[in-house]
SEBA-987984 format. One line per 5 residues: number of its first residue (from 0); their letters; for each residue x negated, y negated, z negated of C-alpha. Coordinates in nm, 4 decimals. Last residue first. Layout:
residues N
NUM = a = X,Y,Z  ... .
end
This chain:
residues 271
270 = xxxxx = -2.3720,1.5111,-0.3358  -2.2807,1.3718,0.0017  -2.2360,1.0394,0.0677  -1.8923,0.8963,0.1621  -1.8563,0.7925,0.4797 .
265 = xxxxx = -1.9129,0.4166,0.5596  -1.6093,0.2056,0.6799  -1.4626,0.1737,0.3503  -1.7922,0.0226,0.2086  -1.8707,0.0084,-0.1211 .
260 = xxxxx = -2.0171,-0.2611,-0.3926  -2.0122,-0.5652,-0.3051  -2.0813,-0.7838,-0.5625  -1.8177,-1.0475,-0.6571  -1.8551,-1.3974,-0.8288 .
255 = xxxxx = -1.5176,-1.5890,-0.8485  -1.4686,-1.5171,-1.2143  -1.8063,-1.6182,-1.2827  -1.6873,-2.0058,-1.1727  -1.4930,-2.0071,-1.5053 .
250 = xxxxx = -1.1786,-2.2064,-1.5545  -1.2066,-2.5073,-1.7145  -0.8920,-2.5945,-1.8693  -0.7485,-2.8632,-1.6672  -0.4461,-2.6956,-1.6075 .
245 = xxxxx = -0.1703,-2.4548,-1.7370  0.0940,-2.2597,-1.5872  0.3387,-2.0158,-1.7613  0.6136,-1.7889,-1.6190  0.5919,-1.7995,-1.2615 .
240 = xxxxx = 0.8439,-1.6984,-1.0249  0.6768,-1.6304,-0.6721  0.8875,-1.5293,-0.3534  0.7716,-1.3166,-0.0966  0.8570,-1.3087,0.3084 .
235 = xxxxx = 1.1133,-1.5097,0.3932  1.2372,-1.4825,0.7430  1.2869,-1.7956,0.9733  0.9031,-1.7760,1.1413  0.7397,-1.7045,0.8363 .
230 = xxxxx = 0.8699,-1.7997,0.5103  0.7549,-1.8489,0.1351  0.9447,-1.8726,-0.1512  0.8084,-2.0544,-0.4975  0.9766,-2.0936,-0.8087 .
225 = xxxxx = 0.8212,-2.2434,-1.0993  0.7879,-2.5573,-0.9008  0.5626,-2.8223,-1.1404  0.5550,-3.1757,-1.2206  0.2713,-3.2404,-1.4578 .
220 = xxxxx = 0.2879,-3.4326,-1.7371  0.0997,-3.0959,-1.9128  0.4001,-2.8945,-1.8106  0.6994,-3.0404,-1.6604  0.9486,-2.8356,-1.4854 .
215 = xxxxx = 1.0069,-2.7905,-1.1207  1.3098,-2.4919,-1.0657  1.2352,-2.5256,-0.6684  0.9455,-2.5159,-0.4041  0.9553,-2.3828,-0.0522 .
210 = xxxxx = 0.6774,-2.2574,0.1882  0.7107,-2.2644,0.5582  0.5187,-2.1002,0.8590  0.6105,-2.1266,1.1888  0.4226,-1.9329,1.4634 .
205 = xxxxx = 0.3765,-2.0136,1.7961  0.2404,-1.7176,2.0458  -0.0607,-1.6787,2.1976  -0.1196,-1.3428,2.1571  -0.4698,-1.3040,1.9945 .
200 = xxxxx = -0.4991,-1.6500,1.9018  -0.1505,-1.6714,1.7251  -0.0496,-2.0778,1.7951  -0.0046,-2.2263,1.4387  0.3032,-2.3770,1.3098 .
195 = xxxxx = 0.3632,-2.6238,0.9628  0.6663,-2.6337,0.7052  0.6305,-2.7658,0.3231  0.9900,-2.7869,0.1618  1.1367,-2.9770,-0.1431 .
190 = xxxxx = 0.8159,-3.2193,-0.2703  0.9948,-3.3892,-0.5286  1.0987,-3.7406,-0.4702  1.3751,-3.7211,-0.6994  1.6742,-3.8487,-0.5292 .
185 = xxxxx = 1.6157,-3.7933,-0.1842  1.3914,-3.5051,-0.2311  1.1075,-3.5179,-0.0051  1.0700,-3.2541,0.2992  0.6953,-3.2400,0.4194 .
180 = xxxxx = 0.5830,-3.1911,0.7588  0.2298,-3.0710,0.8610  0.0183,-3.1200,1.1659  -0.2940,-2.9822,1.3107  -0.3382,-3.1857,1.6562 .
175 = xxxxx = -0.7206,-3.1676,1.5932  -0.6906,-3.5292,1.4446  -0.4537,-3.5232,1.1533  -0.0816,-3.5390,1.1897  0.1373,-3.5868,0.8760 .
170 = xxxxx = 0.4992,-3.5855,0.9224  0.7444,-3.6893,0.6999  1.0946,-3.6007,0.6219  1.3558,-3.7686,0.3691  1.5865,-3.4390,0.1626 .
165 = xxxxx = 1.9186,-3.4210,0.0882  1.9293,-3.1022,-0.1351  2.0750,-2.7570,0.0762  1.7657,-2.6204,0.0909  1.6691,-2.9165,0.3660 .
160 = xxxxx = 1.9057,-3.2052,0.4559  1.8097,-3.4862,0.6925  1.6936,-3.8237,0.6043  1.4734,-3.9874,0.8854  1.1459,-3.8543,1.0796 .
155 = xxxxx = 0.8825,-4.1028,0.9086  0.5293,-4.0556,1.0771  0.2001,-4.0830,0.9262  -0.1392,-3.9770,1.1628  -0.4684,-3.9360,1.0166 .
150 = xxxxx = -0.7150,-4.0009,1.3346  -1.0276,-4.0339,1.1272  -1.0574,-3.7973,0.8003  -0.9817,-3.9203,0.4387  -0.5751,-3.7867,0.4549 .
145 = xxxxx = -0.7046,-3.4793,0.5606  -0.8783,-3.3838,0.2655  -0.7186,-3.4822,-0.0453  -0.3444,-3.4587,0.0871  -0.3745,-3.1980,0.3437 .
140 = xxxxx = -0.6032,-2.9978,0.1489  -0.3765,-3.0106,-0.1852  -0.0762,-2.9236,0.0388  -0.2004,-2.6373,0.1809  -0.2371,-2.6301,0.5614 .
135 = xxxxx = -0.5964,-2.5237,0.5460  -0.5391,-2.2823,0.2624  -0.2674,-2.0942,0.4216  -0.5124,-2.0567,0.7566  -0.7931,-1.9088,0.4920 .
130 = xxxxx = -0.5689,-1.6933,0.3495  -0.4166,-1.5575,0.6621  -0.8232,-1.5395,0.8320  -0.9485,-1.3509,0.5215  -0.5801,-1.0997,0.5668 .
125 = xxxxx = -0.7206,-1.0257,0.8990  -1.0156,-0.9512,0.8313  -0.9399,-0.6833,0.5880  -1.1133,-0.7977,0.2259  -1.5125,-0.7224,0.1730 .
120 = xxxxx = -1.5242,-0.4610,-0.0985  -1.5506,-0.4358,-0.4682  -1.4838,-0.0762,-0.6517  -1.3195,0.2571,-0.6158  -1.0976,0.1397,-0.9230 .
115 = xxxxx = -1.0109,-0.1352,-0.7137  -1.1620,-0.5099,-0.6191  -1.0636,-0.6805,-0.2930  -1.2744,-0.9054,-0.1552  -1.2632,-1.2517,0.0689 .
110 = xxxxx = -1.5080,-1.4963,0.2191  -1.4753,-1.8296,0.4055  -1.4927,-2.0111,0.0650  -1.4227,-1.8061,-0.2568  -1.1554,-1.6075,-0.2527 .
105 = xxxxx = -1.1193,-1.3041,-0.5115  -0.8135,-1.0095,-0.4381  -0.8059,-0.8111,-0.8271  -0.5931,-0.4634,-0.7968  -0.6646,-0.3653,-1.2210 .
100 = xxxxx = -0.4766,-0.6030,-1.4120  -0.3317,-0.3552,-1.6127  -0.0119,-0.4944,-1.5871  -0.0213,-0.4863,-1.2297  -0.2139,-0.7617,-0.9974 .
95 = xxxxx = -0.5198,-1.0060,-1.0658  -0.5278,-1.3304,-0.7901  -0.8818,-1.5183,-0.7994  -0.8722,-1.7956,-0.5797  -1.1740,-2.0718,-0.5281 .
90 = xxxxx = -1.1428,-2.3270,-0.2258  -1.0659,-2.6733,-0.3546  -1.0150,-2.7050,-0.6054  -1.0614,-2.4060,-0.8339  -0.7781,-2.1547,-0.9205 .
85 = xxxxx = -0.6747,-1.8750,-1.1058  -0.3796,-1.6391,-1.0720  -0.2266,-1.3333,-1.2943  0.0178,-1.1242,-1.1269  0.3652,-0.8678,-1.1979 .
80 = xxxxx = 0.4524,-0.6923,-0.9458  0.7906,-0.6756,-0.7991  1.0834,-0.4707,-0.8109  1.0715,-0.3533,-0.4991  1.0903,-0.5119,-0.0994 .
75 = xxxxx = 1.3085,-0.8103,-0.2055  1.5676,-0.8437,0.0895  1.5799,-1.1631,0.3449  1.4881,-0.9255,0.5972  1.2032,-0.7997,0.4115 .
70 = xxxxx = 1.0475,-0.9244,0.1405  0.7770,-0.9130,-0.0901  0.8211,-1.0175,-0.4695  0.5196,-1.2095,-0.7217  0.5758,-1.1862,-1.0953 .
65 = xxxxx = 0.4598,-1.4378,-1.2874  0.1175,-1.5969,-1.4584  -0.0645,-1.9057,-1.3658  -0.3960,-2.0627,-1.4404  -0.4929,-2.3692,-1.2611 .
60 = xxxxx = -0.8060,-2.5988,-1.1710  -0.8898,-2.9461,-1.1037  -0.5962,-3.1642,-1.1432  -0.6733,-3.5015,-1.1491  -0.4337,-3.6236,-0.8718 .
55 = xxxxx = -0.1033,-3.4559,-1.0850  -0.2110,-3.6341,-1.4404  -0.2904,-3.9953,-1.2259  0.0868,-3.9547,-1.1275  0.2765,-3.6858,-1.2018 .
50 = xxxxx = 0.4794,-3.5246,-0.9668  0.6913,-3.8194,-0.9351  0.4225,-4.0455,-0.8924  0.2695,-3.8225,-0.6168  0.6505,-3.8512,-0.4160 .
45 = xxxxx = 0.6615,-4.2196,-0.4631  0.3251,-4.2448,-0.2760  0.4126,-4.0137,-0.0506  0.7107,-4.1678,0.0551  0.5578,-4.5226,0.0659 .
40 = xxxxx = 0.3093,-4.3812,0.3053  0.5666,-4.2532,0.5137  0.7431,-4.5832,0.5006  0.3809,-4.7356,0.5946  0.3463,-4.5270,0.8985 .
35 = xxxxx = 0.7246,-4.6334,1.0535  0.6336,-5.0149,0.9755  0.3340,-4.9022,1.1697  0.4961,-4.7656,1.4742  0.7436,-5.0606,1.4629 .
30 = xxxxx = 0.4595,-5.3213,1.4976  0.3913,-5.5657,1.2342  0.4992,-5.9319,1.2757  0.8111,-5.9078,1.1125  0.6942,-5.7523,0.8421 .
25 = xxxxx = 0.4379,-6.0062,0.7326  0.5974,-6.1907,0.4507  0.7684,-5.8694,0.2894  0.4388,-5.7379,0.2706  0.3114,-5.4250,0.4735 .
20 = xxxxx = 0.1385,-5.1233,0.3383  -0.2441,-5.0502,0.4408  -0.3525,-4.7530,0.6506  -0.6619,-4.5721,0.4475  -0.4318,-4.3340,0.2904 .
15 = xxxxx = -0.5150,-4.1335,-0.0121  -0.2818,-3.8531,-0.1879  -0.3789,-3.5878,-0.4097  -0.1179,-3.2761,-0.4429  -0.2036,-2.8907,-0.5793 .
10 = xxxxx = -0.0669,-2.6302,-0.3555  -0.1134,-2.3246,-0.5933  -0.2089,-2.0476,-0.3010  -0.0218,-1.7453,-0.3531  -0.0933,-1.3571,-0.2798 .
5 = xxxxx = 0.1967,-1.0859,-0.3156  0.2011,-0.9870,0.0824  -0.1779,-0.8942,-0.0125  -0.0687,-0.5941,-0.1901  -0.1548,-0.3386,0.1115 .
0 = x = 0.0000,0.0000,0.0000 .
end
């Protein structure tokens, strides 16, 4: 059984912008492509206070605990598995499965392993490139990172509705043509609804990836979705309820440090 399906990536928020906001003296004059930018800007910047503030942008590392569900047409594949995560901005991952904690997956830059009873090997390929394609579109990256590259994009798309919550909807565009679109709650501005596509290299086909965020509660000032579903082109595919998140409390780079230890290419030796 492959457990990866059960994998999350906390999508911590930091917003900067480089494009400056208009004053009510000068709005006439600017043009309506950048009246458009700043009320995206003004968006975000409402959505970041409601999240937290200067508590949400200083958020360094995590440490959740839940139980993580796969799905399959719209159906939860089991009774789930219960999982212990840790995180490092901005690229360390350490996700512990079962109540003996014993199926560990470790992320640490461009590399992934899976740890068993057999031991620590490299992670499937495949699953690396997932993980590392969730990561670039997560909503810490696209708000710390992108945001301080040239050719950051801001668009405002209008209200709409989204999860059934009216909802205002941004796009962010960054200069490859990588873009993400966030779904604000009208009335809280909560992040709702996180959706971005990706052309599959092998076949060439779009794919449209969303995550979803509900039941927020506040722990340490800290706006926080204790339930998080995650879709892939229409269908959902897991959902995430956590139980207890802290941050800020200096989680340990040793728990990202693995040691290869077998191969499951390699035949076992002889004795």
């Amino acid at each position: 059984m492959k457990y990866v399906a059960f994998l999350l990536l906390l999508g911590t928020l930091a917003f900067s912008q480089a494009t400056p906001a208009a004053s009510p003296a000068s709005s006439q004059s600017i043009p309506v492509d950048q009246e458009n930018a700043n009320k995206a800007k003004a968006l975000l910047d409402q959505m970041i206070q409601a999240l937290g503030g200067n508590a949400y942008l200083n958020i360094e590392d995590a440490s959740l605990e839940g139980r993580a569900y796969s799905m399959h047409h719209g159906e939860s594949g089991g009774p789930g598995m219960l999982f212990w995560e840790f995180y490092k901005y901005p690229d360390k991952e350490r996700v512990e499965l079962t109540k003996k904690r014993d199926i560990v997956y470790v992320y640490r830059g461009d590399q992934g392993f899976e740890i068993t009873y057999r031991g620590a090997r490299a992670d499937d390929p495949k699953t690396v490139s997932d993980v590392l394609r969730r990561r670039r579109y997560a909503l810490d990256v696209v708000l710390r990172k992108w945001l301080h590259e040239p050719g950051m994009a801001l668009f405002y798309e209008g209200a709409t509705v989204a999860e059934q919550k009216d909802v205002q909807q941004v796009t962010l565009l960054n200069s490859q043509n990588q873009g993400v679109t966030l779904y604000i709650d009208s009335r809280t501005f909560l992040p709702v609804k996180k959706t971005y596509s990706w052309r599959d290299p092998t076949d060439k086909e779009r794919n449209i990836e969303s995550e979803v965020y509900d039941a927020y509660r506040a722990v340490q000032g800290i706006m926080t979705p204790f339930i998080r579903s995650r879709y892939y082109n229409g269908d959902m595919v897991s959902q995430h309820f956590l139980n207890s998140v802290s941050f800020n409390t200096g989680v340990k780079d040793s728990l990202f440090n693995v040691v290869v230890t077998w191969d499951p290419n390699k035949p076992v030796p002889r004795k």
